[in-house]
C-alpha distance (Angstrom), angle and dihedral (degrees) to the residues before:
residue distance angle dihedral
X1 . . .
X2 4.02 . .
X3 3.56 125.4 .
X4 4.00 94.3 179.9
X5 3.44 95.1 121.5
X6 4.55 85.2 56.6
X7 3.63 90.5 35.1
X8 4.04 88.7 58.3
X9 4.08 101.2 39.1
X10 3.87 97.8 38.9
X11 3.54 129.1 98.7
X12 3.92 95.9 -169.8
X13 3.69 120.8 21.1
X14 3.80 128.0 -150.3
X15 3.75 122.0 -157.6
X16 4.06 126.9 -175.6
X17 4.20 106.6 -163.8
X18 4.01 117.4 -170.2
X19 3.08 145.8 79.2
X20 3.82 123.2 -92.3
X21 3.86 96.5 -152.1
X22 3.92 96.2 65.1
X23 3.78 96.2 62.6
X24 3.66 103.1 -131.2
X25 3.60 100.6 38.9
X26 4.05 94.3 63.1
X27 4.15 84.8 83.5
X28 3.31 88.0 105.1
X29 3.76 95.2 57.5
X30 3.63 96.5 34.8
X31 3.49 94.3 56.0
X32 4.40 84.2 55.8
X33 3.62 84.4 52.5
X34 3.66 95.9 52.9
X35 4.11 96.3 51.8
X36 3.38 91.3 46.6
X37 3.57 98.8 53.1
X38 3.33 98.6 34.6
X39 4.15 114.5 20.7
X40 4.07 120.8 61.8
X41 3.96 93.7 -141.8
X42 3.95 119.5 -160.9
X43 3.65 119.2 -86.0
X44 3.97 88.9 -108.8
X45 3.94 89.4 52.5
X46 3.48 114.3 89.9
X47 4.35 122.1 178.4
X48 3.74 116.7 -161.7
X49 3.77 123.2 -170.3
X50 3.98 88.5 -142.5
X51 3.84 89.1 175.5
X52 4.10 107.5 -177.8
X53 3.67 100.6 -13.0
X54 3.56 100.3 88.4
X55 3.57 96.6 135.1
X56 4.01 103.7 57.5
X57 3.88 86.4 41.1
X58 4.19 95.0 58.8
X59 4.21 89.8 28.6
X60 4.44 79.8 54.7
X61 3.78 79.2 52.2
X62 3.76 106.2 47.3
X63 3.53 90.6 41.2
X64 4.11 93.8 47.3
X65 3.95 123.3 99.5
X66 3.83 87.3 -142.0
X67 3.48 126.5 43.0
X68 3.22 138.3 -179.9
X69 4.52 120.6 -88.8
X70 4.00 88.2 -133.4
X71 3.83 134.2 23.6
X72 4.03 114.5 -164.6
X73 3.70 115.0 -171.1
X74 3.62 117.6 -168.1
X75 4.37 118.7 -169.7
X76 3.28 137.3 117.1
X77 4.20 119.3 -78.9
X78 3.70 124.6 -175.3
X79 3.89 99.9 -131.1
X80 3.69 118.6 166.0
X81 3.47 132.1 -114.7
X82 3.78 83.9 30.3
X83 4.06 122.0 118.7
X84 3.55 114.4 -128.6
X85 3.88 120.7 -94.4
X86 3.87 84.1 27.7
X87 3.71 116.4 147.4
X88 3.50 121.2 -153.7
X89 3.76 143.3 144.5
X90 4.02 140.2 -106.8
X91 3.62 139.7 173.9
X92 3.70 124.6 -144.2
X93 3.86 93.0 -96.7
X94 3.56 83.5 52.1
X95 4.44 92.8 68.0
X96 3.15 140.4 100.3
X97 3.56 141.2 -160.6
X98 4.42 85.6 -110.2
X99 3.78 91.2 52.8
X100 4.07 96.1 56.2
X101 3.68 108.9 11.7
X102 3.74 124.0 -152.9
X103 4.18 83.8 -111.3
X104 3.51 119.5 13.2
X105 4.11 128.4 159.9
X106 4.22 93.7 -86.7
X107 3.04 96.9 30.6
X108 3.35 102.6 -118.8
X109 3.65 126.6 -174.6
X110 4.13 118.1 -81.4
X111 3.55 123.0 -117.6
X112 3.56 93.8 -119.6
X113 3.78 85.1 58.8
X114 3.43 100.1 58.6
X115 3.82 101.3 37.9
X116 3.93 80.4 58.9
X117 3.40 92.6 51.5
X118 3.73 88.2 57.1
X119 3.71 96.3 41.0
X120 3.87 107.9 42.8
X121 3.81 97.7 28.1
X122 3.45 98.9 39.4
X123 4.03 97.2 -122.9
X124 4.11 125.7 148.1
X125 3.72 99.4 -120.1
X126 3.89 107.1 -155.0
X127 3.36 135.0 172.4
X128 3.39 141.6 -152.3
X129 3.80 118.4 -174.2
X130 4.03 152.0 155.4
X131 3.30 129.8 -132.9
X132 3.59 105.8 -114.7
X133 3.84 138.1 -152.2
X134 3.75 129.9 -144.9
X135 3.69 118.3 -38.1
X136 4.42 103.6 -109.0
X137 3.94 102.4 -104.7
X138 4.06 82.7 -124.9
X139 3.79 143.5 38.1
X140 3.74 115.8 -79.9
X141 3.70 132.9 143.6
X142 3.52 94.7 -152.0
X143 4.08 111.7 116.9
X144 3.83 113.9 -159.4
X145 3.67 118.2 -117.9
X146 4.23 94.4 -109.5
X147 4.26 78.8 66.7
X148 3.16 97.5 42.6
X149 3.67 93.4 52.5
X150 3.74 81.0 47.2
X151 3.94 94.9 60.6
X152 3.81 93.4 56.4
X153 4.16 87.3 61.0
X154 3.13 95.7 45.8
X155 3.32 105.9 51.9
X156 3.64 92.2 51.4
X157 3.66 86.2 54.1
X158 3.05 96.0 55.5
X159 3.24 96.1 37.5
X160 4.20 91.6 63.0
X161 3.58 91.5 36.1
X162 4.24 86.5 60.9
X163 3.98 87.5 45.3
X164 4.24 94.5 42.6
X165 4.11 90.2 61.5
């Protein structure tokens, strides 16, 4: 997958992560779903279910002479003191190595990564995440109702977050 052509023309630049066959872990792409279907985002906005590939979609952006203003990342994160199907928000400063870990089941990309992405590129890092439970012990694309709930927040979070900047 390459988004190069997005990554070079858009202003702000949505990302779902997760994978869509462990139930939970879709939120990501659900949450793409959602403002497609039902947000009209700006022509500089562009949202990209990126599902696993998280690491050629930020290397296409380190390694790009134009880059987006504003990256928002939406998947799930295990953060404690959080209740599950939470949503809330945090900016690259805001990581730690336990929220994006250098090797985690989807991939996803590490903390490290994306606080350089905001440091030595110059790109807003923002992310938009639930709380999530255990990861199902076998593949299902069923998403419990607590996520689901989840993925109507976020997207309008996201959703005013991509209009506010």
């Amino acid at each position: 997958m390459s988004i190069i052509r997005e990554i070079r023309s858009a202003r702000i630049l949505i990302l779902g992560c997760g994978n869509t066959l462990l139930g939970d872990d879709g939120f990501g792409p659900a949450v793409i779903e959602a403002l497609e279907k039902y947000y009209s985002l700006p022509p500089d906005v562009h949202a990209e279910d990126i599902g696993t590939s998280t690491g050629e979609v930020f290397f296409d952006i380190t390694v790009s002479e134009t880059r987006p203003a504003h990256i928002i990342l939406v998947d799930t994160i295990d953060k404690e003191g959080r209740e599950y199907g939470e949503v809330f928000e945090l900016d690259a400063s805001d990581l730690s190595e336990k929220d994006f870990p250098d090797y985690s089941l989807h991939q996803a990309p590490t903390s490290n990564l994306l606080k350089e992405i905001h440091n030595l590129c110059g790109v807003r890092v923002t992310v938009v995440a639930a709380q999530m439970s255990d990861m199902p012990e076998q593949a299902t694309m069923h998403m419990s109702e607590k996520m689901q709930k989840a993925v109507s927040v976020a997207a309008q979070k996201v959703y005013e977050l991509a209009l506010a900047h």
